[in-house]
C-alpha positions in Angstrom: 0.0 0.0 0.0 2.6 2.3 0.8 4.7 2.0 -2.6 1.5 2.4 -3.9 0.5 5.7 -2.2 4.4 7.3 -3.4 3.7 5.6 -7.1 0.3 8.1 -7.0 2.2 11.1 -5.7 4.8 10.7 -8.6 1.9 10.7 -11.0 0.6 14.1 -9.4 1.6 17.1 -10.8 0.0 20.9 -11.3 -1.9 20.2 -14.6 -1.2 22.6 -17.1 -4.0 21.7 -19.5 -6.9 20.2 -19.3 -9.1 18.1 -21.4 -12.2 19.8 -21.3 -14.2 17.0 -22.6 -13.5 14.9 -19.7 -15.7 15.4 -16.8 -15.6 14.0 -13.0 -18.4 12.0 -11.8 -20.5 13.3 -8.6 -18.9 10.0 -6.9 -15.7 11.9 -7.1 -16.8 15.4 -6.1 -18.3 14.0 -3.2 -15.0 12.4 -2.0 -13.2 15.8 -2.3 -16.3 17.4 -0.7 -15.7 14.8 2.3 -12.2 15.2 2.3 -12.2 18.8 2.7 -14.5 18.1 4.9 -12.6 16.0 7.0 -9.1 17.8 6.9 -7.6 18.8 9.8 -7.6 22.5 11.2 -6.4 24.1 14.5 -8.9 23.6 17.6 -11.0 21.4 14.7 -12.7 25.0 14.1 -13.3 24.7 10.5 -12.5 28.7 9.6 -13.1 27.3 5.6 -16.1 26.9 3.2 -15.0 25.6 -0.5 -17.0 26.2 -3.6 -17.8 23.8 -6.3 -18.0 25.2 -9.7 -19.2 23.8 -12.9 -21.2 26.4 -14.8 -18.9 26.3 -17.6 -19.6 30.0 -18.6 -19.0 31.0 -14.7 -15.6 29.2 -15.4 -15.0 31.3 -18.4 -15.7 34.5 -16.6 -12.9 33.4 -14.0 -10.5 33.3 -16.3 -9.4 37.2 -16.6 -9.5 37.0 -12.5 -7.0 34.2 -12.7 -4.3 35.7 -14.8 -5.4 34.6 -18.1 -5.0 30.4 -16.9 -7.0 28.4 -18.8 -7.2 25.9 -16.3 -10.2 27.3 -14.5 -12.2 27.2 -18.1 -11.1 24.1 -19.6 -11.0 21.7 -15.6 -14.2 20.0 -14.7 -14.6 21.4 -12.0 -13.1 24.5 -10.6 -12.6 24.5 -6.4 -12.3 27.7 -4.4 -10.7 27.5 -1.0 -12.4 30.3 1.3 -11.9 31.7 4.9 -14.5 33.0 7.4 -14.2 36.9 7.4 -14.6 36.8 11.1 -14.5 34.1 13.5 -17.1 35.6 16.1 -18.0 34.3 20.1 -20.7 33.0 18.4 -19.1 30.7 15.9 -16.7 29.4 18.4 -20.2 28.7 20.6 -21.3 26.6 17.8 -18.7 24.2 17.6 -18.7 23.8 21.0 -22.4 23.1 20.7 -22.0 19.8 17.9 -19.4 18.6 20.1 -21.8 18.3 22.6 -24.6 17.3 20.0 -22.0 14.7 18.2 -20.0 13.2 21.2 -22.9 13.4 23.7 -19.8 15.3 26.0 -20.9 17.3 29.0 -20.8 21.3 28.9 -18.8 21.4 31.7 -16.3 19.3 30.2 -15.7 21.9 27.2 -16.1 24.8 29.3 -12.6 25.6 30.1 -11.3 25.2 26.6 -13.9 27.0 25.7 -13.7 30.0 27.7 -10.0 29.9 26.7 -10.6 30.2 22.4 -13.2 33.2 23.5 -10.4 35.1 25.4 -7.9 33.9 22.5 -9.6 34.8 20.0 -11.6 38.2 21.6 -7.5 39.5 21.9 -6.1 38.8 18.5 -5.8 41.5 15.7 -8.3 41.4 12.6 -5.1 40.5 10.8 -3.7 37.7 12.7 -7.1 36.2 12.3 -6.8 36.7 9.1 -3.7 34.9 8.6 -4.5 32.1 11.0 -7.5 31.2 8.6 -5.2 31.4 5.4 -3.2 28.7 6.9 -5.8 26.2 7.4 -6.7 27.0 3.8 -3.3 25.6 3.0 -4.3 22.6 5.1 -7.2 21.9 3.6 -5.3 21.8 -0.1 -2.6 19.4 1.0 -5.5 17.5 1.6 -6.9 17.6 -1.5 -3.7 17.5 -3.8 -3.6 13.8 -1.8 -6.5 12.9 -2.3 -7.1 13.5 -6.3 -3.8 12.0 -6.6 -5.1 8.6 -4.9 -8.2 8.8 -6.9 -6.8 10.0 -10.3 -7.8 13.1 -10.3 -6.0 15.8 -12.1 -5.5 19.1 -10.1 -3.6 22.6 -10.2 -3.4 24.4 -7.3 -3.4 28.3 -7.7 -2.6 31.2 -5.7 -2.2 33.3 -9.1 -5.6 35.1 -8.9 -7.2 38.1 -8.0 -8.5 37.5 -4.4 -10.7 40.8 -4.8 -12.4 40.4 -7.7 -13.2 36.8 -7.3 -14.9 38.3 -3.7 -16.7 40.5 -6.2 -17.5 38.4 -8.6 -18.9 35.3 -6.9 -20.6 37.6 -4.3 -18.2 36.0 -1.3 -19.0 39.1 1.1 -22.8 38.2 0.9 -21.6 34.7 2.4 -19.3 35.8 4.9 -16.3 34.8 3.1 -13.4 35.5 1.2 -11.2 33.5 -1.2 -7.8 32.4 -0.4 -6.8 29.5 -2.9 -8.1 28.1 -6.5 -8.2 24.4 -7.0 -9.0 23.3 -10.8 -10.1 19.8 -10.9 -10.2 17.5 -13.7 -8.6 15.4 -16.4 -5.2 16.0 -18.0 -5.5 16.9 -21.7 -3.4 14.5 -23.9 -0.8 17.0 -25.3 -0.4 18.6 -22.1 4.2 18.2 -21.9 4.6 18.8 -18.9 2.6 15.3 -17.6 5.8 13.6 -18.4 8.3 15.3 -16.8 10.0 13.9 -14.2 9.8 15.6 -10.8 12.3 17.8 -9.6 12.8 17.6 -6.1 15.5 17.9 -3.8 15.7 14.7 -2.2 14.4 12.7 1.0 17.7 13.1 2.3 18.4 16.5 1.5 14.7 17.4 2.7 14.8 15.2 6.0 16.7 15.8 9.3 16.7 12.8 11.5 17.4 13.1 14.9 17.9 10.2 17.0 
């Protein structure tokens, strides 16, 4: 299994091109919808929502907002990584409320920690909010990038964008949100060179410190 896993993370790479003929099944979307889902993020807050796009002349429209890539018109499907614009008492109440909903645990249990985030949270700067939610968003695509490449899913992950106008234009403020990271989804086009390239990487034991 493990030789496996690598052999899948060799075939990953950041598509270039798609083939826009070839479209992912719902089965799929629904494993990248759980898997975002399920990724891991500090205090298990969740600070990220993620659209799902397929209106293909949505796509199109994305494309000037995404320097010109033609990724985000020709993928499947095109992912958008958002964070909270606030993280309020009252969204850190309602986590604390399904774990008491989901785990059947005691409100006196969770009251400390609790207490704790509010007081954490109610001190930080806008900003440093900010930046902690951006970095869960960075989370949550390592994820992803892991998971298309076990299933075969093609991806390109994409900070090149215009953070503002994709706010703008998909009406993010309205939701609470705003966009951090772009995630086309898809299949690799055929005469897309840069599929079989090999990976240029450093090496484990350039890139690894042991320490025993």
């Amino acid at each position: 299994m493990a030789s496996q896993i690598i052999e899948k993370l060799k075939w990953r790479y950041a598509c270039k091109k798609f083939d826009p003929s070839k479209k992912l099944s719902e089965e799929q979307i629904q494993i990248l919808k759980d898997a975002f889902n399920l990724t891991a993020t500090s205090y298990g807050l969740q600070p990220l929502k993620m659209l799902v796009i397929s209106n293909q002349e949505i796509k199109e429209q994305l494309v000037p907002l995404s320097m010109d890539q033609l990724q985000v018109r020709d993928a499947s499907h095109v992912l958008v990584i958002c964070r909270e614009n606030t993280i309020s008492p009252d969204y850190i109440k309602g986590h604390f409320n399904r774990v008491v909903d989901i785990r059947n645990t005691p409100r006196e249990i969770l009251e400390s920690f609790e207490d704790h985030l509010l007081e954490s949270f109610g001190a930080k700067e806008t900003a440093d909010v900010s930046l902690w939610m951006a970095k869960q968003a960075y989370i949550a695509l390592g994820n992803l990038l892991t998971v298309c490449a076990l299933e075969g899913i093609d991806a390109c992950p994409m900070e090149g964008f215009e953070p503002l106008k994709y706010n703008d234009f998909l009406g993010l403020a309205e939701k609470g949100l705003s966009s951090v990271l772009v995630l086309p989804v898809g299949y690799r086009a055929e005469d897309d060179l840069f599929s079989d390239l090999k990976k240029v990487r450093r090496g484990v034991e350039e890139v690894v410190i042991e320490m025993n």
